[in-house]
C-alpha distance (Angstrom), angle and dihedral (degrees) to the residues before:
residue distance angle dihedral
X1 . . .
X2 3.68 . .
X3 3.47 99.7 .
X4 4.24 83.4 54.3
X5 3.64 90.1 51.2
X6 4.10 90.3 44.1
X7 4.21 87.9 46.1
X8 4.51 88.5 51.2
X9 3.73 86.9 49.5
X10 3.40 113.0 -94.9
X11 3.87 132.8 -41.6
X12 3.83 95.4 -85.5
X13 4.39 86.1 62.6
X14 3.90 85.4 48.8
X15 3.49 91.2 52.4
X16 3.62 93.2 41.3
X17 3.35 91.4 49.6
X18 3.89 98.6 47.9
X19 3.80 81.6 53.0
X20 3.66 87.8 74.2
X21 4.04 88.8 47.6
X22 3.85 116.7 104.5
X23 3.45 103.2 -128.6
X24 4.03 99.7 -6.4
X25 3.95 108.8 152.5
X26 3.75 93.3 0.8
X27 3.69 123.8 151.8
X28 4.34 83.5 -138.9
X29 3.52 110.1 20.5
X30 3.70 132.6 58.3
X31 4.09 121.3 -161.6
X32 3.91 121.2 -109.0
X33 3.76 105.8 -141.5
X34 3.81 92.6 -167.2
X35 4.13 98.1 56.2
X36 3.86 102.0 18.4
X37 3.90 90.2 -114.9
X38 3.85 139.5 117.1
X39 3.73 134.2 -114.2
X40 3.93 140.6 -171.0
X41 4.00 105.5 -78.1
X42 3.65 127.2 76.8
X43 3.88 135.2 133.9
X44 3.57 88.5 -34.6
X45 3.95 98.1 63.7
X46 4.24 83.4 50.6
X47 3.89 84.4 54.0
X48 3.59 85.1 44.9
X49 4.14 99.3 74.3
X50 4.00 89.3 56.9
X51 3.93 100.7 21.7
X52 4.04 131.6 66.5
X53 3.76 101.9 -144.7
X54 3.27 142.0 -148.8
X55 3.68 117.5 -174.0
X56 3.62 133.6 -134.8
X57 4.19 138.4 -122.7
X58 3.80 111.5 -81.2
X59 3.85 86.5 -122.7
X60 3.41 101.6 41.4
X61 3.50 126.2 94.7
X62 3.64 90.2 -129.9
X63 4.11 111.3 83.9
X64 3.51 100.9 -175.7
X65 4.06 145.5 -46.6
X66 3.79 113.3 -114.0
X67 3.88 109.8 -160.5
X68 3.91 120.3 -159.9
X69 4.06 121.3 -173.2
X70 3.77 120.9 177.6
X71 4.19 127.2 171.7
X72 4.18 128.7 -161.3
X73 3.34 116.1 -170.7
X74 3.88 132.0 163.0
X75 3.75 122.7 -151.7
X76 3.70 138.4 164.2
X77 3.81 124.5 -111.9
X78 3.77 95.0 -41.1
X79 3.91 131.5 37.6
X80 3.72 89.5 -130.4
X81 4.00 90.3 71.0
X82 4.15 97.1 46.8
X83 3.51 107.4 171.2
X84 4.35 98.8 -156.6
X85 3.99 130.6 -2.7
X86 3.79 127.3 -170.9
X87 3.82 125.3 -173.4
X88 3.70 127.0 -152.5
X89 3.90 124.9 -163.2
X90 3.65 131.3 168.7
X91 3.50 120.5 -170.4
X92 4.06 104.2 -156.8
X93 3.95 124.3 -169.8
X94 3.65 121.9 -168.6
X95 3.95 122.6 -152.8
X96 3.70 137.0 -161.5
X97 3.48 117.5 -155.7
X98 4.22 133.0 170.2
X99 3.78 80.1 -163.7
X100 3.94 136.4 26.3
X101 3.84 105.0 -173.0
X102 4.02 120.2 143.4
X103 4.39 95.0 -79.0
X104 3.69 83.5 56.6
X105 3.18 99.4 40.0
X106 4.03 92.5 50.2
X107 3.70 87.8 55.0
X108 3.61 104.7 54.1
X109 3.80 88.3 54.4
X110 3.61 92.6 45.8
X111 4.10 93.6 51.3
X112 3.87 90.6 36.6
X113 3.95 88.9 54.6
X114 3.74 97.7 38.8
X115 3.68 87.1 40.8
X116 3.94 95.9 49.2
X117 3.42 104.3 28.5
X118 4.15 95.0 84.5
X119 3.41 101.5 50.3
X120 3.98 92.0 59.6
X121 4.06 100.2 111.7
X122 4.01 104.5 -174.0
X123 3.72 120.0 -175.5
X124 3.71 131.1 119.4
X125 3.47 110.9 -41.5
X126 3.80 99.9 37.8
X127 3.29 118.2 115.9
X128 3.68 105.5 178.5
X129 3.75 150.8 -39.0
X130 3.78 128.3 -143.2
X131 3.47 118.7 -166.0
X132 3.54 107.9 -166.4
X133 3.92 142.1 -170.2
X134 3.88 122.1 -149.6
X135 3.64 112.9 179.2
X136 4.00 130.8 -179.7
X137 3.32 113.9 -160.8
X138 4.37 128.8 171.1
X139 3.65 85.8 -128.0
X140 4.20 145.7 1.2
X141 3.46 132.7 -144.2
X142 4.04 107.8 -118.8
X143 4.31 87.1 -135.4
X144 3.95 84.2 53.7
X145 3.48 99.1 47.9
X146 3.72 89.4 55.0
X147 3.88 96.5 51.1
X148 3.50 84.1 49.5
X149 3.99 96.1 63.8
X150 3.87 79.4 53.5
X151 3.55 102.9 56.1
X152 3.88 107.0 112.1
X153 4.29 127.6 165.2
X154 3.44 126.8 159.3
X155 3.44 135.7 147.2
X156 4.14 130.1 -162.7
X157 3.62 115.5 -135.8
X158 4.35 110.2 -142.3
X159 4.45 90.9 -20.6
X160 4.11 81.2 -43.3
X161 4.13 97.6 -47.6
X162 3.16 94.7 113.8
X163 3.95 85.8 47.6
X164 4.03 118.9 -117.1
X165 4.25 145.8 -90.5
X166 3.44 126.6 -127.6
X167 3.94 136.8 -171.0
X168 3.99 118.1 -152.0
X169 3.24 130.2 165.0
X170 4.02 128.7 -170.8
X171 4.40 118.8 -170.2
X172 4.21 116.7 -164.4
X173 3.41 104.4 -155.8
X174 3.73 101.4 -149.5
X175 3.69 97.2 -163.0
X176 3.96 89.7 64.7
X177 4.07 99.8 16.8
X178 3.90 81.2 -124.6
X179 3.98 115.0 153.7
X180 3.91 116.9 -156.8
X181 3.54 123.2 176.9
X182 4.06 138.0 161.1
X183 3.80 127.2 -96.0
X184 3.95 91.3 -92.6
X185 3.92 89.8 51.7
X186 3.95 105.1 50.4
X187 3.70 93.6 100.8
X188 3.99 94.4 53.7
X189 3.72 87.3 40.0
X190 3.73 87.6 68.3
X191 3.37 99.4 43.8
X192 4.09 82.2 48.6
X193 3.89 86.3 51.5
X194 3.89 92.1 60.5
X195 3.63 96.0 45.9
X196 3.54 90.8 54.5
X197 3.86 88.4 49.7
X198 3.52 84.6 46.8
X199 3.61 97.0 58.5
X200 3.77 92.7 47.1
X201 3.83 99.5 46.8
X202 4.17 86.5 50.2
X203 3.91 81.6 54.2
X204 4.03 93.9 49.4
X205 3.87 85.4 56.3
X206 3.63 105.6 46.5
X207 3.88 89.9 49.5
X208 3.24 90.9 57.6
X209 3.45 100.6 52.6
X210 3.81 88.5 51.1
């Protein structure tokens, strides 16, 4: 993937290029190679094979809230007489922004917090619940970006029990193709970082079948 990126000169002539792209990198729209257009799909129907989603306002900020719920639990012979059960959930809120500076930033984590925060259900079995910001913007504010790598919340549950909440919050600049995210969100930053590369390398090949 790098060595694509190296060969099209450099990630800032991707990016300039995908500029260009009708629906390249959008959370809604995916880019038609053959006719130079864009059509519904995006991140959001990649999101959709692991996430329930419920889609945001065309003028809101907000694009959509992908919920994801999993459950492991071991029992013996019958599933009556289940030994241990933990349940996952991730509540996951995707952004759109022409601009991330620090006002912007302060509102997605207030909406993604007040948002989030309900729908956390601890009792026995839970193990945690992330509720987590992902927000593409054309640009971010340096002074943002570094309050973002700050951002912390989390919340025990019983001295952990009852399992534990967690805020995080990644940005993609897509000026720069720069991920940032906080301390809690490093792990789905990387997995964010391959998806992006992802996209791109699926790009490389389709224009060169053209």
């Amino acid at each position: 993937v790098f060595f694509g990126i190296s060969k099209a000169g450099g990630w800032d002539a991707v990016m300039y290029n995908a500029k260009s792209l009708a629906g390249y990198l959008s959370m809604t729209q995916a880019h038609n190679m053959a006719d130079n257009t864009s059509s519904p799909y995006s991140l959001l129907t990649i999101f959709s094979t692991h996430y329930d989603i419920e889609r945001g306002s065309d003028d809101s900020a907000l694009k959509a809230c992908c919920a994801f719920h999993s459950r492991d639990s071991q029992y013996v012979l019958s599933k009556k007489a289940e030994l241990w059960a933990a349940e996952h959930h991730e509540y996951l809120y995707l952004y759109s922004l022409s601009e991330l500076d620090e006002t912007a930033l302060e509102d997605v984590c207030r909406q993604t917090l007040e948002l989030g925060t309900p729908l956390v259900k601890p009792h026995a079995q839970h193990m945690y619940t992330y509720l987590t910001a992902l927000v593409l913007c054309d640009q971010a504010d340096k002074q943002a970006l570094g309050a973002l790598i700050k951002k912390k919340h989390r919340r025990e549950f019983k001295l952990s029990l009852h399992g534990w909440m967690e805020f995080r919050i990644a940005a993609v600049d897509l000026s720069t193709g720069e991920i940032t995210t906080n301390r809690a969100g490093k792990a789905f930053g990387k997995d964010l970082k391959r998806l992006v590369e992802r996209i791109i390398a699926n790009y490389k090949g389709e224009e060169k079948t053209q």
